[in-house]
MARTILO-557537 format. One record per atom (N, C-alpha, C): residue in one letter; x negated, y, z negated; atom name; residue number from 1. Coordinates in pm, 1 decimal. Example, Ala and Ser with C-alpha at 12.3 -4.5 7.8 and 13.67 -1.06 7.14 Angstrom:
! residues 2
@resn = A; u = -1319.0; v = -569.0; w = -780.0; name = N; resi = 1
@resn = A; u = -1230.0; v = -450.0; w = -780.0; name = CA; resi = 1
@resn = A; u = -1320.0; v = -330.0; w = -780.0; name = C; resi = 1
@resn = S; u = -1285.0; v = -225.0; w = -708.0; name = N; resi = 2
@resn = S; u = -1367.0; v = -106.0; w = -714.0; name = CA; resi = 2
@resn = S; u = -1290.0; v = 3.0; w = -787.0; name = C; resi = 2
! end
This chain:
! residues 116
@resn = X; u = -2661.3; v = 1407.3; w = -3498.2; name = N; resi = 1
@resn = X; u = -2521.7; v = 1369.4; w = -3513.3; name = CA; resi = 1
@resn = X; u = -2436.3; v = 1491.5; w = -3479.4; name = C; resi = 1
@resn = X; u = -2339.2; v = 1440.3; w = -3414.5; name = N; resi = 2
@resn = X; u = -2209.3; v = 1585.5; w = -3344.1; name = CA; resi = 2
@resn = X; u = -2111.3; v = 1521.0; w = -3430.7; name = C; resi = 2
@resn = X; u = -2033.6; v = 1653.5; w = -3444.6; name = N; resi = 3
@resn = X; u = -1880.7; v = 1651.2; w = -3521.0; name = CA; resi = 3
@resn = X; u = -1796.6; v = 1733.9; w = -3364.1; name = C; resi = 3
@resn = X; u = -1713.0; v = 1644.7; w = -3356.4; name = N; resi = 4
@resn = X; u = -1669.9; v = 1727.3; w = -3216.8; name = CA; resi = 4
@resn = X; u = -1495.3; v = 1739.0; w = -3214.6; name = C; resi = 4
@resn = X; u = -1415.9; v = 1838.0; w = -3204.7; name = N; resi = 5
@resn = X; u = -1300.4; v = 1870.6; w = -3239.7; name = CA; resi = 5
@resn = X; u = -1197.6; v = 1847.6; w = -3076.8; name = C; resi = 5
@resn = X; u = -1130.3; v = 1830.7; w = -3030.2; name = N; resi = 6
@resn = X; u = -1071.7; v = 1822.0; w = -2956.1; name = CA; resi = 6
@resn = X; u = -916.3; v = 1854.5; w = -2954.5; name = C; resi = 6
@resn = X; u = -833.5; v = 1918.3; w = -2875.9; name = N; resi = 7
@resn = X; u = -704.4; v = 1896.5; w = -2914.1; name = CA; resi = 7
@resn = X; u = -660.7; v = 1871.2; w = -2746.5; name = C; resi = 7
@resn = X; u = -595.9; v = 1771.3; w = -2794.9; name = N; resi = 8
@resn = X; u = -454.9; v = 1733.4; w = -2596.5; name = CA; resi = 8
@resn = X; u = -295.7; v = 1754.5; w = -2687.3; name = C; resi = 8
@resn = X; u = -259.9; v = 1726.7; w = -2595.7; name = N; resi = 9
@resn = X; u = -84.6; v = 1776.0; w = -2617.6; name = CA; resi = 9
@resn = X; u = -27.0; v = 1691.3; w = -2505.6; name = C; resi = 9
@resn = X; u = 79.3; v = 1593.1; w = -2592.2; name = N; resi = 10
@resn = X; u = 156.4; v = 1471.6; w = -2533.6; name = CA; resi = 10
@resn = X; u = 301.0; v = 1566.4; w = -2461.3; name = C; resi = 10
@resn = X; u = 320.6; v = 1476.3; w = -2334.0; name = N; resi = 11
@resn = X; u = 449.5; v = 1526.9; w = -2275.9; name = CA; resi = 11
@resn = X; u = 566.0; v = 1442.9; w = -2340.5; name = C; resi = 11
@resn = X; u = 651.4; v = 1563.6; w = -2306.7; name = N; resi = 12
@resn = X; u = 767.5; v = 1533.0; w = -2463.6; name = CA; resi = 12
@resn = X; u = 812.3; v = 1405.3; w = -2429.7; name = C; resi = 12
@resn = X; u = 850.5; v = 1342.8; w = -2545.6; name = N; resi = 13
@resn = X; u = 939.6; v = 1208.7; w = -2511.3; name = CA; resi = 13
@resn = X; u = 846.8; v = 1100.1; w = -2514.4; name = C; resi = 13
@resn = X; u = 671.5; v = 1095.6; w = -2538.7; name = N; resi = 14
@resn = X; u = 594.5; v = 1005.3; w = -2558.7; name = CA; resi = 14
@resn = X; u = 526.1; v = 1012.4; w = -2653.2; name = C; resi = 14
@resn = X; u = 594.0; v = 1030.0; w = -2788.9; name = N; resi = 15
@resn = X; u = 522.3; v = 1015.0; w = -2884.4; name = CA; resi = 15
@resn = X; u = 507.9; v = 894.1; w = -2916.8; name = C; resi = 15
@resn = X; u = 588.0; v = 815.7; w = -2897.5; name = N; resi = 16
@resn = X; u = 613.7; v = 676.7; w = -2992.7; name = CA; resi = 16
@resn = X; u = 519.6; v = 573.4; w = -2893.5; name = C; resi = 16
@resn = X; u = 521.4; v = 648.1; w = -2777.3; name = N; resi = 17
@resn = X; u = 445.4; v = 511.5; w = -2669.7; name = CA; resi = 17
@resn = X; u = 313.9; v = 549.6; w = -2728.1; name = C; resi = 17
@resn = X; u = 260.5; v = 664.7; w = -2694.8; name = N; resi = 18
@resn = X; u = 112.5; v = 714.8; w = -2782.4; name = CA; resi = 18
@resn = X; u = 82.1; v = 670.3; w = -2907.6; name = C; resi = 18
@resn = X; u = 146.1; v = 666.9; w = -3010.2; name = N; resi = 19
@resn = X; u = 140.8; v = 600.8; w = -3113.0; name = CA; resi = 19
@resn = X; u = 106.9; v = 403.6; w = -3135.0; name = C; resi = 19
@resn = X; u = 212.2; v = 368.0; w = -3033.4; name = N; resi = 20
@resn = X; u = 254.4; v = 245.3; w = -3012.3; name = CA; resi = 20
@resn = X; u = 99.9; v = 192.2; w = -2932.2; name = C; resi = 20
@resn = X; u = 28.5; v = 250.7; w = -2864.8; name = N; resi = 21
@resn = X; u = -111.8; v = 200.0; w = -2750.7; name = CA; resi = 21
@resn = X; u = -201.6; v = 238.1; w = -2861.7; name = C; resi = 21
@resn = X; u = -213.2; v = 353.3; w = -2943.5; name = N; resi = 22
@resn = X; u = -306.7; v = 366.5; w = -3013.7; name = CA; resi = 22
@resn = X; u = -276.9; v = 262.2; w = -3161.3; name = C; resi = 22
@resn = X; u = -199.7; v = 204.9; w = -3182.3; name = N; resi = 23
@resn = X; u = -182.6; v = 126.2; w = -3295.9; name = CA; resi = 23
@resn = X; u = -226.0; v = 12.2; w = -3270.0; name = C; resi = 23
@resn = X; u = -261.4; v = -46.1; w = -3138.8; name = N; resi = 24
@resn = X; u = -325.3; v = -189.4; w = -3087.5; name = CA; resi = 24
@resn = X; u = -462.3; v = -183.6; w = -2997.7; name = C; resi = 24
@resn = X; u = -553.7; v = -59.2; w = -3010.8; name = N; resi = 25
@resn = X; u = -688.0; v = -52.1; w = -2908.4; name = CA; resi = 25
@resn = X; u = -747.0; v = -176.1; w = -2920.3; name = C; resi = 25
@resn = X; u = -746.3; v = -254.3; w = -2826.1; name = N; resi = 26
@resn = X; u = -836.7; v = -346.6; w = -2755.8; name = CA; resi = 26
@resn = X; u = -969.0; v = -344.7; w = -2854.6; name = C; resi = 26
@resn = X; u = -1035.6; v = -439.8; w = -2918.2; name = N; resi = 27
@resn = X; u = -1118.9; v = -460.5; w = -2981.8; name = CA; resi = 27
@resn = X; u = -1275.7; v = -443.2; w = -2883.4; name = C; resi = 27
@resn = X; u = -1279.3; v = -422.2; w = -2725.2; name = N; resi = 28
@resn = X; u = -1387.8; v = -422.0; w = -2679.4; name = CA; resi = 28
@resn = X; u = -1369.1; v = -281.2; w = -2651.3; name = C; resi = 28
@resn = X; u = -1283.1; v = -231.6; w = -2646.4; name = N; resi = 29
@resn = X; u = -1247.5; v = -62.8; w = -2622.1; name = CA; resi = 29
@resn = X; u = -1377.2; v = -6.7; w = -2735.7; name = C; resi = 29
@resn = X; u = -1280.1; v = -43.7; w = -2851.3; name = N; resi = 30
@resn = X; u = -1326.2; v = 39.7; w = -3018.5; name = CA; resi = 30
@resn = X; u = -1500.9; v = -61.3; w = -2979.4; name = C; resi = 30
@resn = X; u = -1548.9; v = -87.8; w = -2965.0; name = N; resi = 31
@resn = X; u = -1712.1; v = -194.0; w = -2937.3; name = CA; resi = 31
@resn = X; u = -1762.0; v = -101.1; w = -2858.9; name = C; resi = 31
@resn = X; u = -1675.7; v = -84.4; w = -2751.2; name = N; resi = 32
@resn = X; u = -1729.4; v = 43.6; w = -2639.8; name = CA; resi = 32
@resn = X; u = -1777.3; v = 191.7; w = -2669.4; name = C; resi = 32
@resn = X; u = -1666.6; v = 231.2; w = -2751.8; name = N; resi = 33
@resn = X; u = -1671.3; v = 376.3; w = -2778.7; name = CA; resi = 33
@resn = X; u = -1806.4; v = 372.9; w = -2894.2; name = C; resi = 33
@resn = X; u = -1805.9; v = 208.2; w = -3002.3; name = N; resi = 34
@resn = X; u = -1950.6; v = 240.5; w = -3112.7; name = CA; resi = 34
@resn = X; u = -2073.1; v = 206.4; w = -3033.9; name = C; resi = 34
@resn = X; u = -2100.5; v = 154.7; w = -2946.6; name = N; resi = 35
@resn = X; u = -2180.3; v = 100.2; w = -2853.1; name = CA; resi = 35
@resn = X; u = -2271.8; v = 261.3; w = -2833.5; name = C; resi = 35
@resn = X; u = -2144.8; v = 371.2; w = -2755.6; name = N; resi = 36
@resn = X; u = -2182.8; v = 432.2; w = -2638.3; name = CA; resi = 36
@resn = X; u = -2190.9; v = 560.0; w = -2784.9; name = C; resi = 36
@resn = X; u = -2207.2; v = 526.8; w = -2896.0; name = N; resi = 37
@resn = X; u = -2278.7; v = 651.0; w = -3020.0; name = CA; resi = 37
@resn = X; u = -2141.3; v = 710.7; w = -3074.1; name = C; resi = 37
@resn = X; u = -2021.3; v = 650.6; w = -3079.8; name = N; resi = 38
@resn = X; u = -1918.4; v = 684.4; w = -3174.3; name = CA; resi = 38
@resn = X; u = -1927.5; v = 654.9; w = -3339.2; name = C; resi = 38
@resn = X; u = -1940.9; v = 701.8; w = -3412.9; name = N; resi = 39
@resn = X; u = -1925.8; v = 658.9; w = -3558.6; name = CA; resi = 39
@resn = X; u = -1770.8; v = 631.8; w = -3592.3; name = C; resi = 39
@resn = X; u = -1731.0; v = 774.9; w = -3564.5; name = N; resi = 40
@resn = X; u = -1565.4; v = 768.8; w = -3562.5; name = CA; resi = 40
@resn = X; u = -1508.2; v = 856.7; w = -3499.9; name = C; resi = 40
@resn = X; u = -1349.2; v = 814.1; w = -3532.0; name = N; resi = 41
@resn = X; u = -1281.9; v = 873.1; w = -3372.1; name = CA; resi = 41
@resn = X; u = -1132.5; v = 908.1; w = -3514.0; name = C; resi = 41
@resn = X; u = -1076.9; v = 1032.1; w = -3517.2; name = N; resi = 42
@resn = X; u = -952.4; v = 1050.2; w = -3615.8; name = CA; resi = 42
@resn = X; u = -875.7; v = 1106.4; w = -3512.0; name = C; resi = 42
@resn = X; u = -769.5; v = 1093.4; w = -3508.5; name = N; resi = 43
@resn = X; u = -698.0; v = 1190.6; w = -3451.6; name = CA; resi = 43
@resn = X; u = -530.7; v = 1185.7; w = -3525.2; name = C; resi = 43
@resn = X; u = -521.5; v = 1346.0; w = -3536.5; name = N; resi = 44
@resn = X; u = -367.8; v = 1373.1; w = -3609.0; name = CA; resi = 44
@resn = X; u = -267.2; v = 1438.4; w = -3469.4; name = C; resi = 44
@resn = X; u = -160.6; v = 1439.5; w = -3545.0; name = N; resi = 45
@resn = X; u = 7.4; v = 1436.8; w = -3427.2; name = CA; resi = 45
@resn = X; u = 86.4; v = 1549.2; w = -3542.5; name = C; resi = 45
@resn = X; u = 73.1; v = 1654.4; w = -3433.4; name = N; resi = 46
@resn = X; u = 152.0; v = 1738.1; w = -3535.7; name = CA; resi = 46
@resn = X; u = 267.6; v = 1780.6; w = -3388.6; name = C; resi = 46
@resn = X; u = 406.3; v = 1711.5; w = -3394.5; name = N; resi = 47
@resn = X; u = 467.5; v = 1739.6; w = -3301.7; name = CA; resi = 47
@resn = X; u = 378.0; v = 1637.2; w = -3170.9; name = C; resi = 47
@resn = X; u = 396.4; v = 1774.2; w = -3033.8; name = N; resi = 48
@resn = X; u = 375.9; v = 1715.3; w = -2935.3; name = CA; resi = 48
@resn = X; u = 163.4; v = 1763.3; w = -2930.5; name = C; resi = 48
@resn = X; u = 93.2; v = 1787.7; w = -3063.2; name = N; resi = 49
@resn = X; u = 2.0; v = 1868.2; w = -3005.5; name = CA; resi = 49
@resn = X; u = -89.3; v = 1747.0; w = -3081.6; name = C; resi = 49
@resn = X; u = -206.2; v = 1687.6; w = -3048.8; name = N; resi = 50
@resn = X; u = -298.6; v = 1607.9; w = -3121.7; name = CA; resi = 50
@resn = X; u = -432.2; v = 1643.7; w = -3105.4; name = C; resi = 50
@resn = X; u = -456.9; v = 1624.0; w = -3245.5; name = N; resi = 51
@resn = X; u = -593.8; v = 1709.5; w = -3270.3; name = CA; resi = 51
@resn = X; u = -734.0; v = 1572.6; w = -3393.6; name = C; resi = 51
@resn = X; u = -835.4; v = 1568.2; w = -3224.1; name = N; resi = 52
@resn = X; u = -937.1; v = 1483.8; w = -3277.0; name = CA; resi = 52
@resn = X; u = -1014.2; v = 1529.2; w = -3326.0; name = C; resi = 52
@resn = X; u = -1079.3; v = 1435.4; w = -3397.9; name = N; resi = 53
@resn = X; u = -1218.6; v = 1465.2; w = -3464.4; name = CA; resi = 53
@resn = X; u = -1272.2; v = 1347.8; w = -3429.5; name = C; resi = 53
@resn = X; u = -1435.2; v = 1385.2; w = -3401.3; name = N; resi = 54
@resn = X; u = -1514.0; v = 1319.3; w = -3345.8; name = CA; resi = 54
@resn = X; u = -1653.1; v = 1288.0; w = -3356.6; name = C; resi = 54
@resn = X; u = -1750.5; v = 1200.8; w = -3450.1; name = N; resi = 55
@resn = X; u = -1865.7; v = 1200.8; w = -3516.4; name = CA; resi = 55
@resn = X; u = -1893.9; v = 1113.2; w = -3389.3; name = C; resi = 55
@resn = X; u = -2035.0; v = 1175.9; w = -3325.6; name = N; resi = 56
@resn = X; u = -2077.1; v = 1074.3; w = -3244.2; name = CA; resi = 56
@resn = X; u = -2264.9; v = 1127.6; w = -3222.4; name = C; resi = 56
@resn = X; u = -2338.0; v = 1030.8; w = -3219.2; name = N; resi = 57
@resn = X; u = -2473.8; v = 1076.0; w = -3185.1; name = CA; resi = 57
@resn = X; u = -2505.4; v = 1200.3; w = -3064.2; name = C; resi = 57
@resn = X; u = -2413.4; v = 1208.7; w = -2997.1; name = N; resi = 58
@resn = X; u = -2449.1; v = 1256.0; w = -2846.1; name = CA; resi = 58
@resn = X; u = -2313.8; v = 1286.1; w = -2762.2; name = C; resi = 58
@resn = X; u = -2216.9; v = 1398.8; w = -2727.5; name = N; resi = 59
@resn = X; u = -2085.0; v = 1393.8; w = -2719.9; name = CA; resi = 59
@resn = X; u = -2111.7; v = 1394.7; w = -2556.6; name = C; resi = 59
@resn = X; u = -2224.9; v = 1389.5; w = -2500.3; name = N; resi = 60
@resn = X; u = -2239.8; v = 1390.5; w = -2306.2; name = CA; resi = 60
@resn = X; u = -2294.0; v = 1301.8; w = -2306.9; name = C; resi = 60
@resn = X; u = -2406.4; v = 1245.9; w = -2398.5; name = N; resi = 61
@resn = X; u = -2444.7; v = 1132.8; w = -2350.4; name = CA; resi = 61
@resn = X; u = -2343.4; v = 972.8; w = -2389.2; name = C; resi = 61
@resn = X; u = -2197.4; v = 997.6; w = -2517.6; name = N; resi = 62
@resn = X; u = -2131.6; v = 926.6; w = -2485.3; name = CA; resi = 62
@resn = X; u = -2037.8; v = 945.6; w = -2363.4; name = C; resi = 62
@resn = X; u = -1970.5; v = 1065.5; w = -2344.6; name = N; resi = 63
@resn = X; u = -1900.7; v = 1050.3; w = -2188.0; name = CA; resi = 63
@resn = X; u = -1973.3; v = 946.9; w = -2107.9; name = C; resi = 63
@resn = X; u = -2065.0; v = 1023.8; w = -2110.4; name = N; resi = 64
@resn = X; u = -2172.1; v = 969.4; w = -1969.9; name = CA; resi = 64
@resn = X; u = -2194.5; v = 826.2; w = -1941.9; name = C; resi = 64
@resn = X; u = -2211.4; v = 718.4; w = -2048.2; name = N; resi = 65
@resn = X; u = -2187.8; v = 589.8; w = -2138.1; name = CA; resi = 65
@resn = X; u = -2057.8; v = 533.8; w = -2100.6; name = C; resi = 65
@resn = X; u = -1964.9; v = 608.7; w = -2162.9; name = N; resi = 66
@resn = X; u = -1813.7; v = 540.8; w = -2148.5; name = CA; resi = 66
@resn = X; u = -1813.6; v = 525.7; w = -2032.5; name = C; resi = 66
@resn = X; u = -1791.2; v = 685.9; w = -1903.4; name = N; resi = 67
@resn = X; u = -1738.0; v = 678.1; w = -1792.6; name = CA; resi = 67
@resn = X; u = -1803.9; v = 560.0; w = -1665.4; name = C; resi = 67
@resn = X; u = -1896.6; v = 487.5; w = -1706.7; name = N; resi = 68
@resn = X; u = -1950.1; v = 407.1; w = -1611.7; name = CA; resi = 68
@resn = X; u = -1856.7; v = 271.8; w = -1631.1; name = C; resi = 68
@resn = X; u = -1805.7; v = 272.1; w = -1723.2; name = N; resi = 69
@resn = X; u = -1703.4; v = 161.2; w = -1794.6; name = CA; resi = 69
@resn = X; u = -1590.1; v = 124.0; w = -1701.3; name = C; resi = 69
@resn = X; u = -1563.0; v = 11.7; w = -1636.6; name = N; resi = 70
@resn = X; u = -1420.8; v = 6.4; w = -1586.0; name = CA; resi = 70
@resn = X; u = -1315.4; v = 38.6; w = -1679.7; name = C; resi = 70
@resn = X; u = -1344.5; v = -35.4; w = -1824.9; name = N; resi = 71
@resn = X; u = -1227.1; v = -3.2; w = -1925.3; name = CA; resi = 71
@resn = X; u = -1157.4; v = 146.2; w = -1973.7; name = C; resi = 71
@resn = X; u = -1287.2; v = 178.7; w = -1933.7; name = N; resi = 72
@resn = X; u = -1230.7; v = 383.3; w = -1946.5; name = CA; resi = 72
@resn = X; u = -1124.4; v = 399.2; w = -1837.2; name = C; resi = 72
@resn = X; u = -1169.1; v = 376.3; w = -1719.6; name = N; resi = 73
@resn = X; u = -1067.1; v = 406.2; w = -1548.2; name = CA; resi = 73
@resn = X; u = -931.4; v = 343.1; w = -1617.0; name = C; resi = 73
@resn = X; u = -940.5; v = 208.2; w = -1703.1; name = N; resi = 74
@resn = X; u = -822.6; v = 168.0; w = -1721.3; name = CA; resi = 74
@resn = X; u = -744.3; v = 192.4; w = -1798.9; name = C; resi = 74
@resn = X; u = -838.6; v = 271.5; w = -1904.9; name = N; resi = 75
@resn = X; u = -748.6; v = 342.1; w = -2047.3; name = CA; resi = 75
@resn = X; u = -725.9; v = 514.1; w = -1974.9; name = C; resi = 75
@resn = X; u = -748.2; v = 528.7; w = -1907.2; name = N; resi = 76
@resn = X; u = -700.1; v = 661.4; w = -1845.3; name = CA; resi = 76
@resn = X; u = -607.5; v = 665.9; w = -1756.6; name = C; resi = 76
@resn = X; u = -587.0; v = 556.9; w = -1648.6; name = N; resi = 77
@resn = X; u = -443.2; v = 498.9; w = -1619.2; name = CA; resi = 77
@resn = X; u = -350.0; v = 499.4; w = -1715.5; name = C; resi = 77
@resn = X; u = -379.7; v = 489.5; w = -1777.9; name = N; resi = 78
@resn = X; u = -252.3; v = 429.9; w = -1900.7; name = CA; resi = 78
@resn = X; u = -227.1; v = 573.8; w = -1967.0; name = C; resi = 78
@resn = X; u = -304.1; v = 637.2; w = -2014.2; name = N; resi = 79
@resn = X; u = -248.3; v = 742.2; w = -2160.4; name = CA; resi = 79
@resn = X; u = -305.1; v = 872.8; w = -2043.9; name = C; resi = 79
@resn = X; u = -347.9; v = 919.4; w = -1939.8; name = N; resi = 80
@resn = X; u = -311.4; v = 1040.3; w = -1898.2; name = CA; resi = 80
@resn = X; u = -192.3; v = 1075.0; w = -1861.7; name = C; resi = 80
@resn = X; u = -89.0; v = 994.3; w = -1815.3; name = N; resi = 81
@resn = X; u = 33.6; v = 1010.4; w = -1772.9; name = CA; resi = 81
@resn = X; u = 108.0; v = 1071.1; w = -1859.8; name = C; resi = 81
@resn = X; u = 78.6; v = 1030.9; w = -2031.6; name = N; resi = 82
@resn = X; u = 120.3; v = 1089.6; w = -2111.2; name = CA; resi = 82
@resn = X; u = 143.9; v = 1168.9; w = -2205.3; name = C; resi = 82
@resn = X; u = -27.4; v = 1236.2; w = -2133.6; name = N; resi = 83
@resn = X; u = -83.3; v = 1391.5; w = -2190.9; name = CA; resi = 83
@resn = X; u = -85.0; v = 1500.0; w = -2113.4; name = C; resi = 83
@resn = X; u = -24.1; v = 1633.9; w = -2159.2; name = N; resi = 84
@resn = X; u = -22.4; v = 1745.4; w = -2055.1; name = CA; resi = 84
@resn = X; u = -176.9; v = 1743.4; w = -2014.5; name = C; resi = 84
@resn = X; u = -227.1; v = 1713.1; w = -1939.2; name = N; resi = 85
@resn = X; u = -358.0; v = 1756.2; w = -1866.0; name = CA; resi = 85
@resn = X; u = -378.4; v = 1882.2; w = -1809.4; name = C; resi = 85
@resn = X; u = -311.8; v = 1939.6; w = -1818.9; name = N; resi = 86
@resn = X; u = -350.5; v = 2096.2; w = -1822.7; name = CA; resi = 86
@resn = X; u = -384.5; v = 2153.3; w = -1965.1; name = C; resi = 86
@resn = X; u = -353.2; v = 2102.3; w = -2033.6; name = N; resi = 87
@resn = X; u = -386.8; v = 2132.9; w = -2178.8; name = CA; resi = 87
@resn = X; u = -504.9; v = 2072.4; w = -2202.1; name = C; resi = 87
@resn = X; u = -534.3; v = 1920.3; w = -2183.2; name = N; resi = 88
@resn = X; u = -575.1; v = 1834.6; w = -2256.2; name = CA; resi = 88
@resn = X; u = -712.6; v = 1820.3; w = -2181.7; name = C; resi = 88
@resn = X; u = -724.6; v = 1893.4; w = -2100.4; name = N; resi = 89
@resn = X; u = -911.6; v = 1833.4; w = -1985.6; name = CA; resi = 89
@resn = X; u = -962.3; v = 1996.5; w = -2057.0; name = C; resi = 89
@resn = X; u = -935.9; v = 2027.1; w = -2149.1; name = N; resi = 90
@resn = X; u = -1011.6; v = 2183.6; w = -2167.8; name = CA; resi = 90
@resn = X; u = -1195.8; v = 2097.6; w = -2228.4; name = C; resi = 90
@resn = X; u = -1209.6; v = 2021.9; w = -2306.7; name = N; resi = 91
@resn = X; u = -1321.9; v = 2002.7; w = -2372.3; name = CA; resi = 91
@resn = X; u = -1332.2; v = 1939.6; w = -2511.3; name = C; resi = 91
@resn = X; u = -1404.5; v = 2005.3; w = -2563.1; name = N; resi = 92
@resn = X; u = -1466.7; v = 2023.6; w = -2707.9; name = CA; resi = 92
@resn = X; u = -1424.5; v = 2174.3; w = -2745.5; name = C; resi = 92
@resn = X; u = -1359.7; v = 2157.9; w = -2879.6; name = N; resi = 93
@resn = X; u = -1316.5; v = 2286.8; w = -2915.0; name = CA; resi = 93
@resn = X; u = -1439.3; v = 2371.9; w = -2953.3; name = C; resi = 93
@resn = X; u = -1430.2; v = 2484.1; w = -2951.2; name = N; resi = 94
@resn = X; u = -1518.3; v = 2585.2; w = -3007.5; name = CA; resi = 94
@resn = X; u = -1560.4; v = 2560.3; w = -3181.8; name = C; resi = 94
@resn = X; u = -1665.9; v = 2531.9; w = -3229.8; name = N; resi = 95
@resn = X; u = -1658.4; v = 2521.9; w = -3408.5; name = CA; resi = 95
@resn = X; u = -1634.4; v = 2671.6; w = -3432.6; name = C; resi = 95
@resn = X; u = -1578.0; v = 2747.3; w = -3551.1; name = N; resi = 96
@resn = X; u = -1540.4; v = 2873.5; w = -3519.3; name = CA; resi = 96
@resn = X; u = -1623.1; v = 2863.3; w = -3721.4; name = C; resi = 96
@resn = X; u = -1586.5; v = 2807.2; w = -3812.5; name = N; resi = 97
@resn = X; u = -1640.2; v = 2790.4; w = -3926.8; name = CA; resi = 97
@resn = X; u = -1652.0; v = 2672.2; w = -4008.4; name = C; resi = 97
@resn = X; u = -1714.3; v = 2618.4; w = -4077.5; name = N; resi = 98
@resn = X; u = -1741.7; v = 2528.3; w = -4185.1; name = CA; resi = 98
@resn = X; u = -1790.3; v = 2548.1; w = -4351.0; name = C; resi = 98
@resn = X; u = -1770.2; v = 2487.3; w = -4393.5; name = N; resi = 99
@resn = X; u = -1797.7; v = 2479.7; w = -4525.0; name = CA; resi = 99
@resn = X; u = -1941.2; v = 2478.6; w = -4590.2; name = C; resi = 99
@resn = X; u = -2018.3; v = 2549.4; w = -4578.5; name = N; resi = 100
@resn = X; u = -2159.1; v = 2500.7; w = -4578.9; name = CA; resi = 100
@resn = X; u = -2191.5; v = 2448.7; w = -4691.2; name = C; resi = 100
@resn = X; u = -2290.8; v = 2330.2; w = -4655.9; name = N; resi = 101
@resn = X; u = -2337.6; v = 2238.7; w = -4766.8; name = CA; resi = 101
@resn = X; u = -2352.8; v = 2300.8; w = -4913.8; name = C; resi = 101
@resn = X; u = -2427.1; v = 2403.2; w = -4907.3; name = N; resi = 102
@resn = X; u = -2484.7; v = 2534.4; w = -5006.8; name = CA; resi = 102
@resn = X; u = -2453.8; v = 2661.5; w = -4993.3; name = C; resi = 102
@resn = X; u = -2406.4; v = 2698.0; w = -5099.6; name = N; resi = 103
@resn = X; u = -2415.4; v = 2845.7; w = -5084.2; name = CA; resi = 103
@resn = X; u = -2295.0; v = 2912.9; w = -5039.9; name = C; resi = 103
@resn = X; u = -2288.3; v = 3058.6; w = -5004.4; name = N; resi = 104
@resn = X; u = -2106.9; v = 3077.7; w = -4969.8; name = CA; resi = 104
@resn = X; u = -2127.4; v = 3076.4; w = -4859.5; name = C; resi = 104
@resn = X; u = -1974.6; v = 3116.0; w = -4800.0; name = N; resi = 105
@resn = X; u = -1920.5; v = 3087.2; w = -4666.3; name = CA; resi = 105
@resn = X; u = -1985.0; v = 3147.0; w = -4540.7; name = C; resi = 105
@resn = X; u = -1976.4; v = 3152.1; w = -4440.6; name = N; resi = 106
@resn = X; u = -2026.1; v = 3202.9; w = -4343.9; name = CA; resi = 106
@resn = X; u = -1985.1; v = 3204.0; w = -4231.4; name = C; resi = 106
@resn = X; u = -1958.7; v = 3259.2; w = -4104.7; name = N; resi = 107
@resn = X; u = -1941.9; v = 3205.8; w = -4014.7; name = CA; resi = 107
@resn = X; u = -1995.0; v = 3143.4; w = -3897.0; name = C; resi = 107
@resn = X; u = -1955.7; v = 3033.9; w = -3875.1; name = N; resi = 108
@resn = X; u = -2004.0; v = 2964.5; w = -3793.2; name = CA; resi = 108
@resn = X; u = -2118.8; v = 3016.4; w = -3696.8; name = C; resi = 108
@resn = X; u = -2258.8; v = 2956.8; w = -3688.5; name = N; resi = 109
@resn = X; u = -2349.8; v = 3015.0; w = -3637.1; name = CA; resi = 109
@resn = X; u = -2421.7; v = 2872.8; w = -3520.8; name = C; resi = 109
@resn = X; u = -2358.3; v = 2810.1; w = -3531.5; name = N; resi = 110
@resn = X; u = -2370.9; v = 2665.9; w = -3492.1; name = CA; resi = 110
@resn = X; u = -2286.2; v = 2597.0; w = -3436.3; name = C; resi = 110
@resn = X; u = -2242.9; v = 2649.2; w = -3299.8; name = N; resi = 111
@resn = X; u = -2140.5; v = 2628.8; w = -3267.6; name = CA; resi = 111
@resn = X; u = -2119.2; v = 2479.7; w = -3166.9; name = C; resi = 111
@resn = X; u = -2226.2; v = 2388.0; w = -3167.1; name = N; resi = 112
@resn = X; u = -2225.7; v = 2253.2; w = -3082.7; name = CA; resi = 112
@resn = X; u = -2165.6; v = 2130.0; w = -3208.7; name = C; resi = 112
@resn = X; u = -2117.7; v = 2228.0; w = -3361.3; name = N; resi = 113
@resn = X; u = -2091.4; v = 2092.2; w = -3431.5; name = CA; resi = 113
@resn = X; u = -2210.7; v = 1975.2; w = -3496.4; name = C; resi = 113
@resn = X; u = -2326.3; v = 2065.6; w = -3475.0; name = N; resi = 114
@resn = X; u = -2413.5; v = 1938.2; w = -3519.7; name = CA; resi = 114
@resn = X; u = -2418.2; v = 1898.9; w = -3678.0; name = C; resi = 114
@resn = X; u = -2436.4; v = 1850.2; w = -3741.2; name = N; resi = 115
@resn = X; u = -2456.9; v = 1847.8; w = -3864.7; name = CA; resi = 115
@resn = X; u = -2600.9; v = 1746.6; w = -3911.3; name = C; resi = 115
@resn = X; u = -2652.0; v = 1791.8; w = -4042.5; name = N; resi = 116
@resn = X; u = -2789.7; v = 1727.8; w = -4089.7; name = CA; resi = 116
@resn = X; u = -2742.8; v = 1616.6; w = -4127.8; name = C; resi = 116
! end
């Protein structure tokens, strides 16, 4: 299992449309993304900057899954227009620290996000 962090950043003036597409995902979309090893998908809006979190079995072997999808080509029509993509195609964030199950803190030595 991956925990996978992401952040994109909306171009100004589309918050409410971003909000407004993500408040109605297509029920074969959300089928798609658990299909292709999503558990869950969070994402917060602080301003213009949004920051996911991402539990999924396999974070290349879901790309890899989704992108054969027409419905991906078509949900990327739609909501890249309204993400800086220079910001937003960087990846998977770096894990930098966590809370470990046991014991004190540490820093991050495990940096793909996996968890037991």
């Amino acid at each position: 299992m991956q925990v996978i962090g992401l952040h994109t950043r909306l171009r100004p003036g589309l918050e409410q449309t971003y909000e407004r597409i993500h408040a109605r995902l297509a029920p074969e979309h959300e089928q798609a993304l658990r299909d292709s090893g999503v558990h869950s998908w969070h994402i917060w809006r602080d301003g213009l900057d949004l920051f996911h979190t991402i539990v999924c079995e396999d974070w290349v072997g879901m790309e890899e899954a989704m992108d054969k999808l027409e419905l991906t080509h078509r949900w990327h029509e739609v909501i890249h227009p309204l993400l800086d993509m220079a910001v937003s195609a960087r990846g998977p964030l770096p894990l930098v620290w966590k809370l470990p199950e046991h014991g004190a803190s540490t820093p991050a030595d495990d940096r793909t996000g996996e968890v037991a």
